[in-house]
N, C-alpha and C positions, 0 to 999 in steps of 0.2 A: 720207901723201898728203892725206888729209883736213885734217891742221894745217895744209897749205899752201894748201889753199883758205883759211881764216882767215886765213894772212898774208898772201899778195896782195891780197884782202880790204879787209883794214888799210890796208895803202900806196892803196888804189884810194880811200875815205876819207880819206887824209889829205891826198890831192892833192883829190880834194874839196871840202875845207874848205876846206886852205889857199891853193890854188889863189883864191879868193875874196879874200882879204886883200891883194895889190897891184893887184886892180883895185878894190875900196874905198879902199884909200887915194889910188887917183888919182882919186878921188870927191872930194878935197880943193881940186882943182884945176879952172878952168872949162873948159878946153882940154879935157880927160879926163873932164866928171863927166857925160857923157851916159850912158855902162852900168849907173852906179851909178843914176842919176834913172831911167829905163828901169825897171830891177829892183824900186825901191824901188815904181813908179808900178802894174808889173805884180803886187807880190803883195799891195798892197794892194784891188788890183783895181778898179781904175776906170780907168788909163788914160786918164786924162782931160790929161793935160798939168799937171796941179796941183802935184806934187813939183817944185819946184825946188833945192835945195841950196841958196839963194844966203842963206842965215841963216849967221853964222860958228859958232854953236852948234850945227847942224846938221852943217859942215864936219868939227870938234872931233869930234863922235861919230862922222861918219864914218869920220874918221882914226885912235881909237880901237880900232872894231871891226875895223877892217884890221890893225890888228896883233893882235889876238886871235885872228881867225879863221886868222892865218899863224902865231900861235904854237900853237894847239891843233892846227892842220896838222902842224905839223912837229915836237910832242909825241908824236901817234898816230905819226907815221914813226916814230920812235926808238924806242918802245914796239913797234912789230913786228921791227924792223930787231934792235936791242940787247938786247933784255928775251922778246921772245916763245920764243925757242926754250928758255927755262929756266923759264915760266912760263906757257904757252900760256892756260889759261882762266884765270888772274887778268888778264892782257891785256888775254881778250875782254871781262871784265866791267869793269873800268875802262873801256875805251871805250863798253862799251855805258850804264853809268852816266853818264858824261859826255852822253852821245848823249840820255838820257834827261828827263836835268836841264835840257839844253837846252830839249829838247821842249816839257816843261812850262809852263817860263820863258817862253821864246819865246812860246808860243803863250796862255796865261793875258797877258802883256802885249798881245799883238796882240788879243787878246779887248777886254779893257779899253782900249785905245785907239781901239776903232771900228775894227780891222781885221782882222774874223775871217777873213775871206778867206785868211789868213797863216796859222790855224791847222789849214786844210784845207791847204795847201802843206806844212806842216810835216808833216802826217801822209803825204805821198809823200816827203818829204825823209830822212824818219827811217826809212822801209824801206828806201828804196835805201841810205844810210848803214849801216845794218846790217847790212843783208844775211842770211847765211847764221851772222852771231854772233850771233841769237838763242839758235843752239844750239850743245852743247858738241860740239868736232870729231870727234869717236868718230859723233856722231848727226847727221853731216851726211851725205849718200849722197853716193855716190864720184862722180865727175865720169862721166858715160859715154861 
């Protein structure tokens, strides 16, 4: 029962992510890139109306991270869906190491770009992400 709290877990994570990856990519587009500006505007935290997208280098990353975020989405799927039931905690640690590197990543570049604001976001992002795979499923208590 416990390993199932990890897999649902997982799927709940990858919709997540991935979930995130076609509304960045319609950040490519000006009809669609108000969520993307919005998001960008709110975790840099100012709010200010200063993000705009309309740089095409901009656009390019945008459209970029949209398919990254939709391919490590639907990575962690397969990884719970096809792989977890013969590997439960190698699984969890793959994504939690992804999750990780992210973290870091992320948030040491949002440091250095003048947007620390991001790396307080990223420190709620990376627990709810996690979740309950901090620990191995034997040491998670049973749902009540």
């Amino acid at each position: 029962m416990r390993a199932q709290v990890h897999k649902s877990w997982l799927k709940f994570t990858a919709i997540a992510i991935g979930g995130f990856g076609p509304i960045f990519s319609l950040g490519t587009m000006a009809a669609t890139r108000e969520p993307v500006r919005w998001s960008l505007d709110l975790l840099s935290w100012r709010l200010d109306g200063a993000t705009t997208l309309a740089d095409a280098d901009a656009q390019f990353l945008i459209a970029l991270t949209g398919g990254f975020l939709l391919g490590w989405g639907v990575t962690i799927w397969l990884l719970a869906t096809r792989l977890f039931d013969a590997a439960p905690d190698g699984v969890r640690r793959c994504v939690l190491g992804g999750l990780c590197a992210w973290f870091l990543l992320d948030s040491a570049g949002s440091i250095a770009s003048g947007n620390g604001s991001n790396a307080l976001f990223n420190v709620a992002v990376l627990l709810i992400l996690a979740g309950p795979l901090w620990w191995r499923a034997e040491d998670v208590p049973p749902p009540a």
